[in-house]
N, C-alpha and C positions, 0 to 999 in steps of 0.2 A: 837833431837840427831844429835851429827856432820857426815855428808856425808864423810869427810875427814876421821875422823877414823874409820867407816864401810869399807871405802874403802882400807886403810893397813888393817885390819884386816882381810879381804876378800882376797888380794894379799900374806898378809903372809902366807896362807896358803895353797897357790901354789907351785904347781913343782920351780926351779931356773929355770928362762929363760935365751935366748941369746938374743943379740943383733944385730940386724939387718937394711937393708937398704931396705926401701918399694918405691917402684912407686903403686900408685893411678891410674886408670884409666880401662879400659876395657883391657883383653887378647883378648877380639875378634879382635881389630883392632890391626893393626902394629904399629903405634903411640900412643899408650894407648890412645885416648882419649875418652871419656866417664867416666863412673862413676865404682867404684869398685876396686880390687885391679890385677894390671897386673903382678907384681912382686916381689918375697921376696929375697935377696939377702943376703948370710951370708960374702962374704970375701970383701966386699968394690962394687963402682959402676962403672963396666968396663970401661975403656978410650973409652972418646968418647959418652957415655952416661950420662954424668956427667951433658950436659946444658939440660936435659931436666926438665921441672918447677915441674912435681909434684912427684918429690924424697924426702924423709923423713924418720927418724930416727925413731925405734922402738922397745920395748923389746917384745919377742915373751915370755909367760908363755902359758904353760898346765893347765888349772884347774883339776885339780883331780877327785873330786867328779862329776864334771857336763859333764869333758870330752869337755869342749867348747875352744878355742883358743882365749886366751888374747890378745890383740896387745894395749902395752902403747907404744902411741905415743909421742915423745920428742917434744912437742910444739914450742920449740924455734928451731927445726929443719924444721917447715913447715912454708913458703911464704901465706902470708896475700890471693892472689891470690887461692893459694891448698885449704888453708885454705873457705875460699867463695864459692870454688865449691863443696867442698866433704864435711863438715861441720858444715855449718852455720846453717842446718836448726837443728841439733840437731843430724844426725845422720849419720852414713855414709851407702850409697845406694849400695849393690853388686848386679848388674843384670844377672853375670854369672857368674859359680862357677868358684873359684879358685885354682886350682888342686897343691896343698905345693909338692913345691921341695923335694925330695927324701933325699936329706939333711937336709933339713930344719926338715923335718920327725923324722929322727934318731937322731940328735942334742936336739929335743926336748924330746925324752924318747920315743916317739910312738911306739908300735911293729908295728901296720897296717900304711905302710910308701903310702900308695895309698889313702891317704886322700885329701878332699876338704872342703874349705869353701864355705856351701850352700850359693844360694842367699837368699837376706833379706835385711831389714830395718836394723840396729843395733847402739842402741842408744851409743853416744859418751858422758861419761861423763868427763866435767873437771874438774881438779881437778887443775887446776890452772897451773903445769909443762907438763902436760901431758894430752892429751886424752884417756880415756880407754875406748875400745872396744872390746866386749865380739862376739865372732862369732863363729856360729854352723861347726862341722866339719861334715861330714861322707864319706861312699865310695863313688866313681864317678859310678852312674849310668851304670851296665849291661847290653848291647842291647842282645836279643838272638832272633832269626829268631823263627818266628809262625812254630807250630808242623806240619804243614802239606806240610810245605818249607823245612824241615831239609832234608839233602840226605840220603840215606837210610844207 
């Protein structure tokens, strides 16, 4: 069976996404660097942020049924370099979660606009124009102070 037409038939039957600009790399650090995703961008890549190497083009879809966050990747939009480091081995690596812009949220149909993509392995398949990547969302983790610390 062809991979390729699993895979329209899989995306047709997704929410419409947008399109968006990704950096690659860790939110932990100031300079993304690292692995995962630091950035989703819907109206273009601010002045002045524009040289940095791991910026790339991507349609944000909703899966419906699974509730997982598509991200195709426009492949002739990512540098052989991006490409090497987040990747090659097959998958793309998030070591911390990714807390989706509040816009990005709403643009997508989400009611719960306080979503994150968990960390995870998340296999990249190609499909030749594009990488598709399928990533778990959920809430961002609530801390709440031990019953015996709360003030009265």
């Amino acid at each position: 069976m062809n991979k390729h037409l699993n895979t329209r038939f899989f995306l047709a039957s997704c929410r419409v996404g947008i399109q968006a600009d990704v950096r690659l790399g860790s939110p932990r650090f100031s300079d993304c660097r690292g692995v995962g995703i630091c950035a989703i961008l819907l109206d273009g890549i601010p002045e002045g942020r524009g040289n940095c190497r791991d910026w790339c083009q991507a349609n944000l879809v909703v899966d419906g049924p699974t509730g997982r966050l598509l991200l195709q990747f426009v492949r002739g939009t990512i540098s052989e370099r991006t490409y090497d480091h987040h990747f090659a081995s097959g998958y793309l690596k998030v070591q911390e979660p990714y807390r989706l812009p509040i816009g990005v949220a709403s643009r997508l149909g989400l009611t719960d606009t306080d979503l994150a993509i968990t960390p995870g392995r998340y296999p990249a398949l190609d499909t030749g124009d594009t990488l598709l990547v399928s990533c778990r969302l959920s809430a961002p983790a609530v801390r709440s102070m031990p019953l015996a610390a709360k003030a009265a």
